[in-house]
C-alpha positions in Angstrom: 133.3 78.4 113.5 136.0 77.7 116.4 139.7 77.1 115.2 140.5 73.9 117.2 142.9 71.2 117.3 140.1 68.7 118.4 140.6 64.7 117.9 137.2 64.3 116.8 135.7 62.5 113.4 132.1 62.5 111.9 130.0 66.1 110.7 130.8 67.9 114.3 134.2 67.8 113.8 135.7 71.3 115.2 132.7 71.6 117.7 133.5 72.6 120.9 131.5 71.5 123.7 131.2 71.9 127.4 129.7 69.5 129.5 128.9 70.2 133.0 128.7 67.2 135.0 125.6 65.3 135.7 123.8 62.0 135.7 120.9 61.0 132.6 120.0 63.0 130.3 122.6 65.8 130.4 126.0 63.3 130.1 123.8 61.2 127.1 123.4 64.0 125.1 126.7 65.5 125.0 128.1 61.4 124.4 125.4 62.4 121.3 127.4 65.0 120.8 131.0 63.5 120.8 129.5 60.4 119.0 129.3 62.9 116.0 132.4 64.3 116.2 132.4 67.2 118.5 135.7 67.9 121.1 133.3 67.5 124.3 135.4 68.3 127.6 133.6 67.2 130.5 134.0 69.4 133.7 134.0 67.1 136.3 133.3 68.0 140.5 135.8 66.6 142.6 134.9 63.5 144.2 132.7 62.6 141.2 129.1 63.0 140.1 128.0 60.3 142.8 126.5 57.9 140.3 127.2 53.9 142.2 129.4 52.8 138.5 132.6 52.9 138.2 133.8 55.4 135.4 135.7 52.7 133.3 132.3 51.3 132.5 129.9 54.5 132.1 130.0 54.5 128.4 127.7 57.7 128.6 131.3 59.5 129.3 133.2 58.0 125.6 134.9 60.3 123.4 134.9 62.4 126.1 137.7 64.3 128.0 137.4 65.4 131.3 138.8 68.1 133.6 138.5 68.5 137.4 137.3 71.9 138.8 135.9 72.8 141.9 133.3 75.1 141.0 133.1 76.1 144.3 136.6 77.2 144.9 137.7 80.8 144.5 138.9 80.1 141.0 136.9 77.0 139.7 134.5 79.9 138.0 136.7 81.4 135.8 138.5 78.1 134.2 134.9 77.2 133.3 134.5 80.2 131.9 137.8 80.3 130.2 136.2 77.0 128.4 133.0 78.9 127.5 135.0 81.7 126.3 136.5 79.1 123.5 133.5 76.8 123.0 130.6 76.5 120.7 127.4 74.9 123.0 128.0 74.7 127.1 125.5 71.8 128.8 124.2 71.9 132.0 121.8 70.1 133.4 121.1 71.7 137.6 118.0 73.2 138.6 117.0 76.2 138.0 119.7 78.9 139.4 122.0 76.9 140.3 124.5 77.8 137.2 123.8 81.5 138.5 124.5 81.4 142.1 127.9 79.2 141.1 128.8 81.9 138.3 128.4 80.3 135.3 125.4 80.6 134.4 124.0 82.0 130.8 124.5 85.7 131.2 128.4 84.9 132.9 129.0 82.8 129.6 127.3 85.1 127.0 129.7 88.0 128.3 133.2 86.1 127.5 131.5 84.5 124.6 128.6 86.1 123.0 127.7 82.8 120.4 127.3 80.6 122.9 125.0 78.3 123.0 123.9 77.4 126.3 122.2 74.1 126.5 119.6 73.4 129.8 118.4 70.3 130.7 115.8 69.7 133.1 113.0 67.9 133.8 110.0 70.5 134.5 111.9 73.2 132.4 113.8 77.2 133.7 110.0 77.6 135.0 106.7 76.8 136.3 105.6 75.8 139.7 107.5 72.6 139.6 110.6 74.5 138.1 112.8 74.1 141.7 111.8 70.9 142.9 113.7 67.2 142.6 112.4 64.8 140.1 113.5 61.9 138.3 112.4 60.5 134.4 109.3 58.5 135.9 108.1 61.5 137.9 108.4 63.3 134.8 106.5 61.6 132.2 103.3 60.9 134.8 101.9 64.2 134.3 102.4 64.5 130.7 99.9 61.6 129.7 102.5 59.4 128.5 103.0 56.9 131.5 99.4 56.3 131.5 99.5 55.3 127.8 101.9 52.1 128.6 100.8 48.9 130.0 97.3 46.4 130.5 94.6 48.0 131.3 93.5 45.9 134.5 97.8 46.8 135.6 99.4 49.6 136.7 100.9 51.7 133.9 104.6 50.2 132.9 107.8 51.9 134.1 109.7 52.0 130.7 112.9 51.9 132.3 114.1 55.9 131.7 114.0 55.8 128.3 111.1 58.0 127.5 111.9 60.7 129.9 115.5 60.7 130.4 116.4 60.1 126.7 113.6 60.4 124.2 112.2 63.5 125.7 115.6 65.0 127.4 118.6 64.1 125.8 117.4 64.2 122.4 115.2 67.2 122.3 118.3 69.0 123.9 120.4 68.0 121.1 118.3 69.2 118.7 118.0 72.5 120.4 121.6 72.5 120.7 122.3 72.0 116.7 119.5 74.3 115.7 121.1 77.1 118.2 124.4 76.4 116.8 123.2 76.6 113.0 121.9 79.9 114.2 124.4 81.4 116.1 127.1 80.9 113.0 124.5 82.7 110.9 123.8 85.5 112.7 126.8 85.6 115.8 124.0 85.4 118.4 124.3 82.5 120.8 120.9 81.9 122.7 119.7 79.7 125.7 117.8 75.8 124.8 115.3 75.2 127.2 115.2 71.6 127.4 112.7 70.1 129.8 112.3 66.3 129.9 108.1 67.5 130.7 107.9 69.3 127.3 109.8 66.8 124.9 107.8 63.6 126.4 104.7 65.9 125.5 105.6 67.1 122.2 106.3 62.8 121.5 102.9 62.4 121.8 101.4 64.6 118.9 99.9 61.8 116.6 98.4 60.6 119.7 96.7 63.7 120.7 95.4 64.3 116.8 94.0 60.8 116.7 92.7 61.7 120.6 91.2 64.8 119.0 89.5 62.7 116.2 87.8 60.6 118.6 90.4 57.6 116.9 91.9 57.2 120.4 90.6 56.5 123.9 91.8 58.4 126.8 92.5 55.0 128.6 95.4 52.0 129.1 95.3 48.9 126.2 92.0 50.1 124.5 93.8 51.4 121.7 95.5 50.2 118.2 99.6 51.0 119.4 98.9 50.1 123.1 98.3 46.9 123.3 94.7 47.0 123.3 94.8 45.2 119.5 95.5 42.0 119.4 97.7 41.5 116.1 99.9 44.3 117.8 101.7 43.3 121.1 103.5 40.5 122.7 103.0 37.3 123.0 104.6 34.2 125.4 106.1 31.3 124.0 106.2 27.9 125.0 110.0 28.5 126.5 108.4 31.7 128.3 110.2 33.8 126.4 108.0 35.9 123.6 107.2 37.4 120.5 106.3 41.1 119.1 103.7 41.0 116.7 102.7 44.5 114.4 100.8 42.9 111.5 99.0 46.3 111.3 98.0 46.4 107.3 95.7 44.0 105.7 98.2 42.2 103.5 100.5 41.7 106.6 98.0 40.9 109.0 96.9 37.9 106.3 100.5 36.5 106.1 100.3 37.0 110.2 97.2 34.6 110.2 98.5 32.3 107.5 101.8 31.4 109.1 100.1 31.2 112.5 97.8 28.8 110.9 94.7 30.9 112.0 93.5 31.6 108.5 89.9 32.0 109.7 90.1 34.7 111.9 90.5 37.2 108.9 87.5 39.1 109.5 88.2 39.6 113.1 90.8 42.5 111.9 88.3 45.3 112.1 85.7 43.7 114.0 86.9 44.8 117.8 83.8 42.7 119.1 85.9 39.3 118.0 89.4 40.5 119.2 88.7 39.1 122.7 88.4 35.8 120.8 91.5 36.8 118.5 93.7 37.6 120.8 93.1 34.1 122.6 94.1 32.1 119.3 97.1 34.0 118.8 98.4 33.4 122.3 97.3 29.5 122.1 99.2 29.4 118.9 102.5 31.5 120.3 102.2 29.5 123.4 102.6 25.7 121.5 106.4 26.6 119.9 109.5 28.0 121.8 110.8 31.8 120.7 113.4 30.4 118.5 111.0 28.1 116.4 108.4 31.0 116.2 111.5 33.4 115.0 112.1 30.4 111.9 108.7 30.5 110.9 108.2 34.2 110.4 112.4 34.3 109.5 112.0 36.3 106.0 108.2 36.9 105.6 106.3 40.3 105.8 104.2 39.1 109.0 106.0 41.8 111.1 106.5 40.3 114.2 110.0 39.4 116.0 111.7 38.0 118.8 111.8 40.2 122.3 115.6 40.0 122.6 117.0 41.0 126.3 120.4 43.4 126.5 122.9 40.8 125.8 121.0 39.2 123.1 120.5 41.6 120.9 124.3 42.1 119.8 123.8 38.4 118.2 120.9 39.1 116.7 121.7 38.6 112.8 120.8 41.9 111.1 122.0 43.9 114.2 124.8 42.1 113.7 125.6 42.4 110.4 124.9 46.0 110.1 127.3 46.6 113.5 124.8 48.5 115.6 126.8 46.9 118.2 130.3 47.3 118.8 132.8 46.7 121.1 135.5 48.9 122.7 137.6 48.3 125.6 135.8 45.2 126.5 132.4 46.6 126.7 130.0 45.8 124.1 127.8 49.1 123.4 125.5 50.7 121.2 127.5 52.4 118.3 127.2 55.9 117.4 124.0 56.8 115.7 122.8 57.9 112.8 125.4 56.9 109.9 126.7 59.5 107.7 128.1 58.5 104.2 130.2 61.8 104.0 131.3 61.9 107.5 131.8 58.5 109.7 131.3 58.0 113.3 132.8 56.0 115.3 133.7 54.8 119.3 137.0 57.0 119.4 138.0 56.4 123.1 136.3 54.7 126.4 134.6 56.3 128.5 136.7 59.7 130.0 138.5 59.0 133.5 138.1 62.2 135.6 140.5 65.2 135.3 142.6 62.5 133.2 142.5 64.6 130.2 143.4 68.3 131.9 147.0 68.8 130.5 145.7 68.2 127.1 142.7 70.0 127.1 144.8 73.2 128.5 147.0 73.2 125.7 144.4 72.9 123.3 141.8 74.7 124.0 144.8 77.2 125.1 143.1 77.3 128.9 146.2 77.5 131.0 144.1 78.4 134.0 143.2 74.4 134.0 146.8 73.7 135.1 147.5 73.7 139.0 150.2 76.4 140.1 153.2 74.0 139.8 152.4 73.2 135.7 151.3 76.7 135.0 153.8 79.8 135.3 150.9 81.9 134.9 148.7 80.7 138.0 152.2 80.3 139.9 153.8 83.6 139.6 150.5 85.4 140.5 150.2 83.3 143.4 
């Protein structure tokens, strides 16, 4: 384990991390990362990452710090390097080579620090004939079966934001790459490369799907199915305000209190009967559509019907058991997501806002003891050789 003066909180406290600049899924996971308690310094490219948001609000970059280096300058490869030398998990998230041909790349890294772990994220993964070209989360998921899964059947398939690909399949699977690598490396001393593509983790999300596909209990086709919409007492539903209502009344005795409170009593038998859920599905939306959201939310408030309100972004911070459990919070004026999951040992917390560029440099020299970060004029080092 690294020695580190690190002002972290939460069960990766005395982590070190390197972050190599990027936009989606790389910056979220190591935010992940610092949410939990790890000292993740972010090595920022002059001029920034060219993302249109102004760093005070990119909450992606909190309980961060951030250094500026040109990795592209004579000496920009050996203060990241002089990071890696003192770090636990490096993340990077170019294409394929890229790391190489700038000199930090997993063989550079694995020489001045030999437990390492170096974290990749991509979206078509270190190879494969896709393995060099551009991409972004939607282009991603489209091959992988997923996108086709989401959305009416008579529609195209749903863009679900980048949350699948980005997120779900990238960030996430890279952290747990990242943890299992490190729990590894302090075992054994070995640091190793994570292979994180967003093409393989959006796959590997669809498992169930592809046993039930196997079993002949799924059809290879858009809202024909029991999770996608194709059943009727689980999707969404408009209200008479236009707003709507999530309904997942998927066992018997939920799907009765469903009916009951909808006042639809007679339509038990339609449950497994998929010739009557054209007719079903009719009655439920007449119903939904004769009260607004709100009223809809009283009469299911408490019951075992499963079904909800669809909240939008700034909604959902009032809503009352999001509320009361504080998976919302807010930090420097920006309401956010808190850190996730709890720990009852080991608390987590928004530390700081998100990391200005090259703001936190003088610190992070002193301690991660990388005087190299200093320019010539704060370092008697860089300025007597110079």
């Amino acid at each position: 384990m690294t020695t580190a003066r690190t002002p972290g909180q939460g069960p990766l406290t005395g982590v070190r991390v390197v972050e190599l600049a990027g936009i989606g899924p790389g910056p979220f996971a190591a935010m992940l990362l610092a949410d939990l308690g790890a000292d993740v310094v972010r090595v920022d490219r002059p001029g920034g990452p060219g993302l249109a948001i102004d760093p005070a609000y990119d909450v992606t970059n909190r309980n961060k710090r951030s250094v500026v280096v040109d990795l592209k300058s004579p000496d920009g490869p050996a203060q990241v390097l002089d990071l890696a030398a003192r770090a636990d998990v490096l993340v990077e998230g170019y294409r394929p080579g890229v790391a190489e041909r700038l000199g930090v790349g997993p063989e550079a890294c694995h020489a001045r620090n030999p437990a390492l772990v170096y974290g990749r994220m991509t979206g078509w993964g270190q190879d494969g004939p896709l393995a060099d070209r551009a991409g972004h989360d939607i282009a991603y998921i489209a091959p992988t079966g997923t996108l086709g899964m989401i959305g009416r059947p008579d529609e195209p398939p749903a863009v679900p934001a980048n949350l699948l690909g980005d997120y779900a399949g990238g960030s996430l699977y890279l952290v747990v790459g990242v943890l299992a690598a490190l729990h590894h490396a302090r075992a054994t001393g070995t640091g190793q490369v994570v292979d994180a593509a967003i093409v393989d983790g959006v796959s590997h999300l669809a498992t169930m799907i592809h046993g039930m596909l196997a079993a002949g209990g799924w059809q290879d086709r858009r809202g024909a199915n029991l999770l996608d919409g194709g059943c009727p007492y689980y999707g969404t539903y408009e209200t008479a305000d236009g707003r709507y209502m999530a309904v997942g009344a998927l066992e018997p005795q939920f799907y009765e209190e469903f009916l009951a409170l909808l006042g639809i009593e007679e339509q038990a038998a339609a449950r497994k009967d998929i010739t009557r859920w054209g007719e079903l599905r009719e009655q439920v939306a007449a119903r939904f559509k004769s009260r607004t959201r709100d009223e809809w939310t009283a009469v299911f408030d408490g019951t075992d019907a499963c079904v909800a309100p669809v909240l939008s972004l700034r909604e959902a911070p009032h809503h009352p058991h999001l509320a009361a459990r504080g998976t919302f919070t807010d930090h420097g004026g920006i309401t956010q997501p808190a850190p996730a999951p709890r720990f009852s040992a080991t608390p987590t917390s928004v530390r700081t806002g998100p990391a200005r560029p090259g703001a936190d440099t003088a610190d992070v020299a002193r301690d991660w003891d990388v005087p190299g970060l200093l320019p010539p004029s704060r370092n008697p080092q860089r300025k007597a050789s110079s």
